[in-house]
C-alpha positions as CSV (number, residue, x, y, z in Angstrom):
1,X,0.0,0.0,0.0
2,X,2.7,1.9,0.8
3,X,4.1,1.6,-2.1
4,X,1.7,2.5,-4.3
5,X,1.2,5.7,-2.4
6,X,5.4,6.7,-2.7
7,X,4.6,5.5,-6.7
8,X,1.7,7.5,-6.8
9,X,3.5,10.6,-5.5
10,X,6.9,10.3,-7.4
11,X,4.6,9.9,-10.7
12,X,2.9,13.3,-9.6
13,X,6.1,15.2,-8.8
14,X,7.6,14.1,-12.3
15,X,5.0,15.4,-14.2
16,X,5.1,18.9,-12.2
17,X,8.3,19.4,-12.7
18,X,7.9,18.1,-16.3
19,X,5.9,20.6,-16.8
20,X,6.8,23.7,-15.2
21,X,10.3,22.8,-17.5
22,X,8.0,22.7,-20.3
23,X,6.6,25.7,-19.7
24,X,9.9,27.6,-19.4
25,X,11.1,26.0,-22.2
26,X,8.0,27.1,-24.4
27,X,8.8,30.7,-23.1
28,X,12.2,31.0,-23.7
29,X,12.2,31.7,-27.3
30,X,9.5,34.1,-27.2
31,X,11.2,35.9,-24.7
32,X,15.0,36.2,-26.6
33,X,12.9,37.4,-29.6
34,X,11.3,40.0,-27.6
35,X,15.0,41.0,-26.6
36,X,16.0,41.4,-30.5
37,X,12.9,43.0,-31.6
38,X,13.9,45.5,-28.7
39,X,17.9,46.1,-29.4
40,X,16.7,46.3,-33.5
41,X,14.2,48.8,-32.9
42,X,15.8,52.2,-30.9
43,X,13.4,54.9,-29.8
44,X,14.5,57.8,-31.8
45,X,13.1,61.3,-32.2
46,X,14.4,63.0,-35.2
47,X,14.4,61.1,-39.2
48,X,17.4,60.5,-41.4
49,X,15.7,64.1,-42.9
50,X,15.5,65.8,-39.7
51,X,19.7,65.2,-39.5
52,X,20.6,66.5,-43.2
53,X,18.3,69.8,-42.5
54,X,20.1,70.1,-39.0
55,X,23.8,69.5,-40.5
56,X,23.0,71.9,-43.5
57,X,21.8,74.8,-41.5
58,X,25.4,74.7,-39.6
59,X,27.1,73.5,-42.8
60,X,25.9,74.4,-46.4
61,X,26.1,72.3,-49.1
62,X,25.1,69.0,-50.2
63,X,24.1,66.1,-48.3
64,X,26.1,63.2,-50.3
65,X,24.5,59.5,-50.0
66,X,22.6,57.9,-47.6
67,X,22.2,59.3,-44.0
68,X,22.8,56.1,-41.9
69,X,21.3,55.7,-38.1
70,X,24.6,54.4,-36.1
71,X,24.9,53.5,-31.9
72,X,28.1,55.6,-31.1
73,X,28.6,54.4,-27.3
74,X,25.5,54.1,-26.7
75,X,24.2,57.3,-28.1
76,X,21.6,56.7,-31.5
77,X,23.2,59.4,-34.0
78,X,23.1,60.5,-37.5
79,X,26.2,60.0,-40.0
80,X,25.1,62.9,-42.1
81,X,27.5,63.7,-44.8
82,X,28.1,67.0,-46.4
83,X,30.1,68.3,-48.9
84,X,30.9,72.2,-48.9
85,X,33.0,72.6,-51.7
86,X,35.9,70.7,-51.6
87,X,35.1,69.9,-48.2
88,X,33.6,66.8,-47.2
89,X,32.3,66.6,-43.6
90,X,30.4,63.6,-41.3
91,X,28.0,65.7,-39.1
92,X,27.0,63.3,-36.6
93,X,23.7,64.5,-35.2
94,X,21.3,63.1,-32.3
95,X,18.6,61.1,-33.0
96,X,16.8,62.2,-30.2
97,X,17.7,66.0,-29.6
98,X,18.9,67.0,-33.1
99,X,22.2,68.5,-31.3
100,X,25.4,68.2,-33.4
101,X,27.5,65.8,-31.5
102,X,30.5,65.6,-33.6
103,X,32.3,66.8,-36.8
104,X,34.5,65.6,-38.6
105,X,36.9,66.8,-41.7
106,X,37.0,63.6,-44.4
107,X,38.0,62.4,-47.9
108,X,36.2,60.5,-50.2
109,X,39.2,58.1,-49.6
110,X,39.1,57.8,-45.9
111,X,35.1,57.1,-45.9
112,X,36.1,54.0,-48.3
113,X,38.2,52.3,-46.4
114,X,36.3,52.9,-43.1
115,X,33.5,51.5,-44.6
116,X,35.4,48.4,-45.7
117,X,37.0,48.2,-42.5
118,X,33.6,47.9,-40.9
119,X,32.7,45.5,-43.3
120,X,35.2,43.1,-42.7
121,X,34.6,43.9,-39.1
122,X,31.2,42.6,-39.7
123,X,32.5,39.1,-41.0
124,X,35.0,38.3,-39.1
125,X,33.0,38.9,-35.9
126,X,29.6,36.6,-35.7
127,X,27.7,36.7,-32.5
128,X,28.3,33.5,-30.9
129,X,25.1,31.4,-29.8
130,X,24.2,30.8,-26.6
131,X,24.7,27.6,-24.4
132,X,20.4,27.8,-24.6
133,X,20.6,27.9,-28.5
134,X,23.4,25.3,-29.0
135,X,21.4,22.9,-27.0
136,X,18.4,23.4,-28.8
137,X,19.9,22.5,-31.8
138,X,21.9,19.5,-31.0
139,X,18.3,18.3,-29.6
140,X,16.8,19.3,-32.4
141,X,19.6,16.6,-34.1
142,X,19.5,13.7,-32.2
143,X,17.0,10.8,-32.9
144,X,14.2,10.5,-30.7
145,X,14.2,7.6,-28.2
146,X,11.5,4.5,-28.8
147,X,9.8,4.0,-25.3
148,X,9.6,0.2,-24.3
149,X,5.6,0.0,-23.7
C-alpha cells in the first residue's frame, strides 16, 4: 500500500516538474525574440531628414548619399555627410535632440576604407550562440528515443 502511495507521489512530482520545465522552455524563445525585436528597434526622435536639415543649416552644401542611423557608445546618431565645396564633412547628429555631437573633416578616400574596414569587421565577428541555442539545436539533431511500452 505503501508503495503505491510513494509511486503515486513520485509519478505526480515528475510530471510537475515536467511541466513547469515545459513551460519555461515554451517561453524562452519568445522571450530572446522580444530581446532582438527591442535592441533592432531604438526609440528615436528626429528622421534621417531631420539630421541632413540640421547639419546643413550649420554647414551648407550637399548632403552626399545615404544618412545612416549608427549606436556611437550608446548614443543613436546620425552619419550625415556634407560636402561644402571641396570639403567633405560627417556631421554626426542626435537622434533624439537633433544637437550636433561631432564633426569631422573627411575624404572621399578615408570614408572608403572605413567602410570596408567595418565591413570586414562585420564578417570576421559573428555573434556567438548561446549555451540555450546550441542545445536546442543539437536536440533538435539527435533521434528520438523509442519507449519500451
Amino acid at each position: 500500500m505503501k508503495i503505491n502511495q510513494l509511486v503515486s507521489t513520485f509519478k505526480l512530482a515528475v510530471i510537475v516538474v515536467g511541466t513547469i520545465y515545459g513551460i519555461s522552455i515554451a517561453t524562452a524563445p519568445a522571450d530572446a525574440q522580444e530581446g532582438k525585436a527591442k535592441a533592432a528597434a531604438p526609440k528615436i526622435k528626429l528622421t534621417a531628414k531631420d539630421a541632413n536639415k540640421i547639419a546643413l543649416k550649420k554647414f551648407p552644401g550637399k548632403v552626399e548619399g545615404k544618412t545612416p542611423l549608427e549606436n556611437e557608445e550608446g548614443h543613436w546618431q546620425y552619419g550625415v555627410m556634407v560636402r561644402s565645396g571641396k570639403t567633405l564633412r560627417e556631421v554626426m547628429v542626435d537622434a533624439n535632440t537633433g544637437k550636433i555631437a561631432n564633426v569631422e573633416v573627411t575624404t572621399d578616400k578615408k570614408e572608403a576604407k572605413e567602410k570596408a574596414d567595418e565591413a570586414k569587421m562585420k564578417k570576421t565577428t559573428k555573434p556567438e550562440k548561446d549555451d540555450d541555442e546550441k542545445d536546442e539545436k543539437s536536440e533538435s539533431k539527435s533521434k528520438p528515443v523509442k519507449k519500451k511500452g
